[in-house]
C-alpha positions in Angstrom: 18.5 -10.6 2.6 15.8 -13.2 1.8 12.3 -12.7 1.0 9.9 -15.8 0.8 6.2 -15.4 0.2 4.2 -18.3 2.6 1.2 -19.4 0.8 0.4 -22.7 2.4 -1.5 -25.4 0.6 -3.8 -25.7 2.9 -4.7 -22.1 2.4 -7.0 -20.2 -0.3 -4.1 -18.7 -3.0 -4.3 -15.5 -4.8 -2.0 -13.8 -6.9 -2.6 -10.5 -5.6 -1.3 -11.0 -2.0 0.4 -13.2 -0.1 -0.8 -15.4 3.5 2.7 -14.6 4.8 5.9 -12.9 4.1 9.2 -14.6 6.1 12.1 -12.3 5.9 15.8 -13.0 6.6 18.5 -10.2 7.3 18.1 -6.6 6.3 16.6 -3.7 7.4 12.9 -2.8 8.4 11.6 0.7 6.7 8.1 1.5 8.2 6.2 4.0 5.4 3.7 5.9 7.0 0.2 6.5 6.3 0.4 7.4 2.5 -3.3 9.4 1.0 -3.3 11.1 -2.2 -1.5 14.3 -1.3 0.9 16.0 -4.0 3.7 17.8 -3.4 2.3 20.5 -2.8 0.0 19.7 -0.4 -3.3 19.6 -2.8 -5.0 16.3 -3.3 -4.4 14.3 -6.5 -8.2 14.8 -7.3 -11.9 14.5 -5.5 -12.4 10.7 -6.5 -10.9 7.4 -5.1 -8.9 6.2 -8.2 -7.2 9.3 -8.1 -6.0 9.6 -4.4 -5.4 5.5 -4.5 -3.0 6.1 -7.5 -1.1 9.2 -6.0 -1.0 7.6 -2.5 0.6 4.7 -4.4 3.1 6.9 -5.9 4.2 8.7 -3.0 4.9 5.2 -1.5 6.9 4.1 -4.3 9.1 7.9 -3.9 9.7 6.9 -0.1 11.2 3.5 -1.2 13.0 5.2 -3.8 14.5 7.3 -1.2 16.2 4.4 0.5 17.4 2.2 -2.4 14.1 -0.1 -2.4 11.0 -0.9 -4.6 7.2 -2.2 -4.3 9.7 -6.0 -4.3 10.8 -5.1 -0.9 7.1 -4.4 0.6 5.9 -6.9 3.0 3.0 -5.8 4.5 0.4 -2.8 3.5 -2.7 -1.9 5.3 -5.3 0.0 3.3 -7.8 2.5 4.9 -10.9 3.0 2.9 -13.7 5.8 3.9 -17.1 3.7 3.9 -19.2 4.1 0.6 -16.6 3.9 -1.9 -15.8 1.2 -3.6 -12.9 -1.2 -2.7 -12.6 -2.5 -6.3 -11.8 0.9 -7.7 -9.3 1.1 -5.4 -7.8 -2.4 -6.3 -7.5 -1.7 -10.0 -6.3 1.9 -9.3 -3.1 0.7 -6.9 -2.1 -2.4 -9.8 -2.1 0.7 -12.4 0.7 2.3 -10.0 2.0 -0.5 -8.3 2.2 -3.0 -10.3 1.6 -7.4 -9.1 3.7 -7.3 -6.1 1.7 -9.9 -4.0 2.8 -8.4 -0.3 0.6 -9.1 3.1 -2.2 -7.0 2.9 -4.9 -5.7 5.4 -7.8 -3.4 4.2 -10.3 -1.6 6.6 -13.5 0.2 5.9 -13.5 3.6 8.1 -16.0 6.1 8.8 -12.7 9.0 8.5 -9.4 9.6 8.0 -7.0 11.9 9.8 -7.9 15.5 8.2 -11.7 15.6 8.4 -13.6 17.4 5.7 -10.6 17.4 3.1 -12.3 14.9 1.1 -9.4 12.1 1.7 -10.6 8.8 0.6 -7.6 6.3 1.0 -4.4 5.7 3.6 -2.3 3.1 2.8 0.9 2.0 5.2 3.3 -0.4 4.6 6.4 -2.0 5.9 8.8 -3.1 3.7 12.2 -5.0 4.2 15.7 -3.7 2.3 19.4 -4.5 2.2 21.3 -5.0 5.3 
């Protein structure tokens, strides 16, 4: 399996995503909506550094579970609740995460699936591993 990060010249570069991810060979794993859910079933805290940081981590335990790491992401897309702030949630996934520069979408939403929980953050991904 190959992995190459497309960032043309042409293109504004940054080191914390990339324009384009081409992938050769392996196996696609789809990672469904992550928030900031523990185990059992309480959220990781009321604030959005908190749930970004847990939702992080329980991506990083569903790659575990199939041999893979944050190097085999190659897409995410982040689902923010309107009025909190997108930076927080930046610095709060590198503290978990880590600088693996995958595609990246992020959208501002008025709700996420379990209204009046208090969830923040969703992240999804799709991420390539061994064939």
């Amino acid at each position: 399996m190959k992995i190459t990060h497309v960032n043309p010249d042409a293109l504004h570069k940054n080191p914390a995503f990339s324009q384009g991810i081409l992938v050769e060979g392996g196996k696609t794993l789809y990672i469904g909506g992550q928030n900031g859910f523990l185990r059992d079933g309480s959220l990781a805290g009321t604030d959005l550094a908190s749930q970004t940081e847990q939702a992080y981590r329980n991506m990083i335990e569903v790659l575990k579970s199939v041999g893979a790491s944050q190097e085999n992401v190659v897409k995410q897309t982040i689902y923010i609740v309107k009025g909190q702030g997108i930076q927080d949630a930046f610095v709060a996934a590198q503290k978990v995460w880590g600088h693996f520069p995958t595609t990246v979408s992020v959208l501002i939403v008025e709700g996420l699936g379990m209204p009046g929980v208090g969830v923040l953050i969703e992240v999804d991904a799709i991420a390539v591993v061994q064939g």
